[in-house]
Structures are given as structure tokens and as C-alpha cells.
N, C-alpha and C positions, 0 to 999 in steps of 0.2 A: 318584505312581504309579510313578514312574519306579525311587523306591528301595526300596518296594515289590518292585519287579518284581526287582530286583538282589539284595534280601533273601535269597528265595525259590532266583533261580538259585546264590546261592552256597552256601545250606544244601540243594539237592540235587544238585549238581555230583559228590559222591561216588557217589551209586546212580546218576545217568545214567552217570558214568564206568565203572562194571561192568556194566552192563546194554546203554546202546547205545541203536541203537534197537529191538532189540526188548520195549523200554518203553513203543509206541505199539501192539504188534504182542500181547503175553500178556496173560492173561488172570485167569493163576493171579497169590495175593497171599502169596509165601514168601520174605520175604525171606532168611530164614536160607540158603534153599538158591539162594539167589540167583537165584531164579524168581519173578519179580512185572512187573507192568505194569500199564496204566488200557483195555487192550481192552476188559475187559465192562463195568467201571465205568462208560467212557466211553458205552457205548452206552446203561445205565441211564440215566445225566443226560437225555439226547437223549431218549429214552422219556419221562421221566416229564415233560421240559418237553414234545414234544408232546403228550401227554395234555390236560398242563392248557391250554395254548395252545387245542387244538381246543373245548373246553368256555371259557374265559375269552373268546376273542377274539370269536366273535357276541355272549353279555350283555354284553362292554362297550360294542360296535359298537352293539347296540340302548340298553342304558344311557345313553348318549354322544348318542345323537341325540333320545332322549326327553326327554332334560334341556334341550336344546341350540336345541331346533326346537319341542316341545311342551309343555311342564312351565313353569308363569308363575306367581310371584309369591311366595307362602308356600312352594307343593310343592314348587318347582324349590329354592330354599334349601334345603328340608329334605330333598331330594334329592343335593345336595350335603354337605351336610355328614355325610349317611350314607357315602357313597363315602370322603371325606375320613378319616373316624373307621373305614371295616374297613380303610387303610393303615396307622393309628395300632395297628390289636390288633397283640402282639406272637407271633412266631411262634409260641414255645409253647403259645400258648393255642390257636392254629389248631391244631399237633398233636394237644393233649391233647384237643380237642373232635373229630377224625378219629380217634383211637382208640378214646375210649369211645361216641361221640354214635354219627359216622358210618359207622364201619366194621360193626358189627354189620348196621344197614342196606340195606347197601348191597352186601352180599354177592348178595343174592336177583337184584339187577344185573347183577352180574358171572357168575352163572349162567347169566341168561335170554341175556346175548350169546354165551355160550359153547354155548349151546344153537339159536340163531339166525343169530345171525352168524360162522360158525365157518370158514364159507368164505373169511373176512379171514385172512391168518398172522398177523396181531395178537392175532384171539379166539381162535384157534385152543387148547387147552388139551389135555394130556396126563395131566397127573395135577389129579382134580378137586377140588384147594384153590386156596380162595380171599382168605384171609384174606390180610392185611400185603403187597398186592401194589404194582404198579409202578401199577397203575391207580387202586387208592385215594390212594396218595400223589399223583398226579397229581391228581387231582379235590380235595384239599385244597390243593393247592399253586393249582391257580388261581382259590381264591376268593382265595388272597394275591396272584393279579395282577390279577386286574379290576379295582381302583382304581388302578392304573398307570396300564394300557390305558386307560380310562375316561379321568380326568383328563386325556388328554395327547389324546385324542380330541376330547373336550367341550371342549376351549380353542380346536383347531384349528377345529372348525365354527362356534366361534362368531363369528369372526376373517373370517370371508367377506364379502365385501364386500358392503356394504349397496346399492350402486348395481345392482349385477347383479341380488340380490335382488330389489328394486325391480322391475327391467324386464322380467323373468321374471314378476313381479305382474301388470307393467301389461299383459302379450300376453296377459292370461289365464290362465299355467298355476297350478296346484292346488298346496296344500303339499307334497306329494309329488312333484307337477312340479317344485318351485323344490332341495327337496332333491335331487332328480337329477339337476338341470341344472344347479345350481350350485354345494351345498353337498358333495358327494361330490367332484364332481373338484378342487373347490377344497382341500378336507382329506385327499385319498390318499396324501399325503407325512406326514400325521399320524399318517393310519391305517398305515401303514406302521413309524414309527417308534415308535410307542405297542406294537404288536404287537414289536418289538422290542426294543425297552427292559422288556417284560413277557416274553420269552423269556431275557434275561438273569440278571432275578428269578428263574425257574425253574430255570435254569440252577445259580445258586450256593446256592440253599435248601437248610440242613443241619439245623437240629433240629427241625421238623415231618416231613420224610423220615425223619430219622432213629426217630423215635417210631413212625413206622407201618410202614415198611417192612423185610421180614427181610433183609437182608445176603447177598447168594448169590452167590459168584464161581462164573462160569459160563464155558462161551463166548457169544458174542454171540446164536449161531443160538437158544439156547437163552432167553434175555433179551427176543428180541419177541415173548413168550407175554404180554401184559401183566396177564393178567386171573389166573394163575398166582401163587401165591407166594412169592415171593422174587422180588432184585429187587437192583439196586446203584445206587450216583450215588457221583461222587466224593467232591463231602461228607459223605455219610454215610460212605464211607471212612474218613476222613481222625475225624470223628468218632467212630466204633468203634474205632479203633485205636491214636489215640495216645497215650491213657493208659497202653498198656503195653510202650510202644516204648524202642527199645534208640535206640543209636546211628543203625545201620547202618537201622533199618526206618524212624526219624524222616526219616533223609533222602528215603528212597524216597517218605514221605509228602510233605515238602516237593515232591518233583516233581511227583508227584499233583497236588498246592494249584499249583503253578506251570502246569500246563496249563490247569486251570480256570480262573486270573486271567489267562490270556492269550488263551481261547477267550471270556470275558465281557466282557474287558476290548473286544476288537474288534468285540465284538456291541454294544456299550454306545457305542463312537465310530461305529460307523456308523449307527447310531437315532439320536443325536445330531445328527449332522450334516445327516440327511434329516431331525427336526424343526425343526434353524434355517433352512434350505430353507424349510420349507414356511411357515416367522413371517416371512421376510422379503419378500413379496409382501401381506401380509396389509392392512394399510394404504394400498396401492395403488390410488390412483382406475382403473379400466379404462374 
């Protein structure tokens, strides 16, 4: 990671050197005129990983405990090994089934909150298109994280101890009791770092984004229309562009890429580190 991380600073060491920091600060992506930065872009990423975050993190949280607490014997396998296998599809095929399958669809969606819920500035909508938005891409991106979240959920709850269980049985309370009382607060370092390690995922995803969504350098204020279309993420940035980058625009791309793997990279060690937290009590007589 480390040279990695060194890669990256030294192939865009030139565009930060002319830009500065108002490389954290524009918006516009010119490099020629030496006007480019990751403001909107960066707000895209953040967008379309909330998105999927808000729609992923309940169905894993419910996925997770249905497998974990309810699902025995043949289901719960083949329970598993479905979650196992939508990590295994590769992203492409998530894109290409969001652009033909689900996007058409699910436009009618992106209407009715625009029509409903408009009093959010997220639904909020100005011009009424809806195709290739921040919202579609998000809602494909987090079926690619539900088997993150999920898996890294469904480990921790199952890792609870059997003795607490037990005596939570033996005073009477109900499955529903024994999960409240013991399997939630025993796994909330799970649930935590699972919902993290799955905003990371969101975070770096570039060619399912890049297939659905239209590429809009904006300002930011303009960017949390999500339901709108057009839309940016770094990656897809860095995707669109660098096929016909010169010198001077690959580096600026390079920085781009170097903010992402340092915004992911620290989202990814601190989920990390709250999941071995939460495996190292896990075997614990109480």
C-alpha cells in the first residue's frame, strides 16, 4: 500500500504543484487551462456511496440476522452461498444489468420521490430527467455491497457467546429477546465495521458507475439533486478521461486516483480495526 500510495504522489506531484490547493476547492475539470479539481467529483463519490449505503445497510442488517439467528440447515447454506456468489458477479455485469434491466424501471421511482418527497434537497429536482442519475448508480452499486456488509455481519452475530445466550434462554426471554439482549450489542462493532468496509466498496466502484451514470462537472450545490441526471465519482473520472489524456491532464488524474486511495484507504483501516475489536472478545467465557 505503501508504494502504491508513493506511485501515485509522485505521478501527480506536477498538477498538485500548479494547482495547490485549490485542487480540493474547483470544480471545473480543464486541465489545459489549468482549472481542474475533485470538488464535484468528490461530492458525486460521497452521494452515490450514500445512496447505496442507505438501501444496502438495512437488507444486509436484516439478511445478516436471518441467516444467523433464523435460517437452519439446508436454507441457511443456501442462504449463504447466494450472498457469497452476488460478491463473486463481476462488476460489469452489475453495470450492464443497471443499464438495460434496471434503469428503464426504475425511473417511474425516481419520479414519484421527486413528486413526494421533494421537500428533502436531495429529491429536490429542477430539470425533470431522470435517466443516468447519482441515484440509479447508487441503488446498483449497493446490491455490490450487500454481500460485504452481510458476510462481515453474519460472522459477527454468530460469534456471540453461547453462555449469555443460554441465560437469556433460561430467564425466559423470546428470540427476539435473546437478539436484543445479546446478539446486537455483542455484534455493533461488526455492524459498524461491515457498514464500513461496504462504504469503502462504494467509494472506489468505477465501471458499473461508470456505465450508468452521465459525467456532469458541476458545483457541488448542484450534485445533491440525486434523482437528476448527471452526476460524477472520481472513478468514473479518472475512467472517462484517461484514455485521451496528455501529460499534464494524466497527472491531474493521478491526483484525483491519489485522493480516492487515501479517502478509502482510511475508511478501510478503520472498519478494519473495529472488526478485530469486535473477533477478539468473541470466544470469551462472560
Amino acid at each position: 500500500m505503501l508504494l502504491i500510495g508513493l506511485f501515485l504522489a509522485q505521478r501527480s506531484a506536477s498538477a498538485l504543484g500548479r494547482v495547490g490547493w485549490s485542487f480540493l476547492t474547483e470544480y471545473q475539470w480543464l486541465p489545459d487551462a489549468e482549472r481542474f479539481g475533485i470538488a464535484g467529483v468528490l461530492t458525486g463519490t460521497v452521494l452515490i456511496a450514500g445512496v447505496a449505503l442507505v438501501i444496502a445497510v438495512p437488507v444486509a442488517f436484516g439478511a445478516a440476522l436471518f441467516i444467523s439467528e433464523y435460517a437452519v440447515g439446508r436454507s441457511r447454506r443456501i442462504l449463504i452461498s447466494l450472498v457469497d456468489l452476488m460478491a463473486a458477479v463481476p462488476s460489469i455485469v452489475y453495470g450492464l444489468w443497471g443499464f438495460f434491466f434496471l434503469q428503464p424501471r426504475i425511473i417511474s421511482l425516481s419520479r414519484w420521490l421527486a413528486d413526494h418527497a421533494s421537500f428533502l434537497p436531495f429529491f429536490r429536482v429542477e430539470t425533470p430527467k431522470y435517466a443516468a442519475s447519482t441515484f440509479i448508480a447508487g441503488v446498483v452499486v449497493a446490491l455490490m455491497v450487500i454481500p460485504i456488509c452481510c458476510a462481515i455481519m453474519r460472522e459477527v452475530f454468530s460469534q456471540a457467546p453461547v453462555g449469555e445466550r443460554e441465560g437469556a434462554i433460561a430467564l425466559g426471554a423470546t428470540r427476539w429477546g435473546v437478539i436484543r439482549t445479546v446478539i446486537l450489542p455483542f455484534g455493533r462493532g461488526g455492524m459498524i465495521g461491515g457498514v464500513m468496509l461496504g462504504l469503502g466498496r462504494a467509494m472506489g466502484e468505477t465501471i458499473a458507475v461508470y456505465l450508468i451514470i452521465s459525467v456532469l462537472f458541476a458545483p457541488p450545490s448542484r450534485l445533491i439533486h440525486v434523482l437528476e441526471t448527471g452526476g460524477a465519482s472520481i472513478s468514473s473520472l479518472i475512467a472517462l478521461r484517461y484514455g485521451d489524456s496528455d501529460a499534464s491532464a494524466l497527472s491531474a488524474l493521478m491526483a484525483a486516483g491519489l485522493v480516492l486511495f487515501l479517502l478509502t484507504l482510511v475508511v478501510n483501516s478503520a472498519a478494519s480495526v473495529i472488526v478485530n475489536r469486535s473477533r477478539s472478545g468473541a470466544s470469551t467465557d462472560i
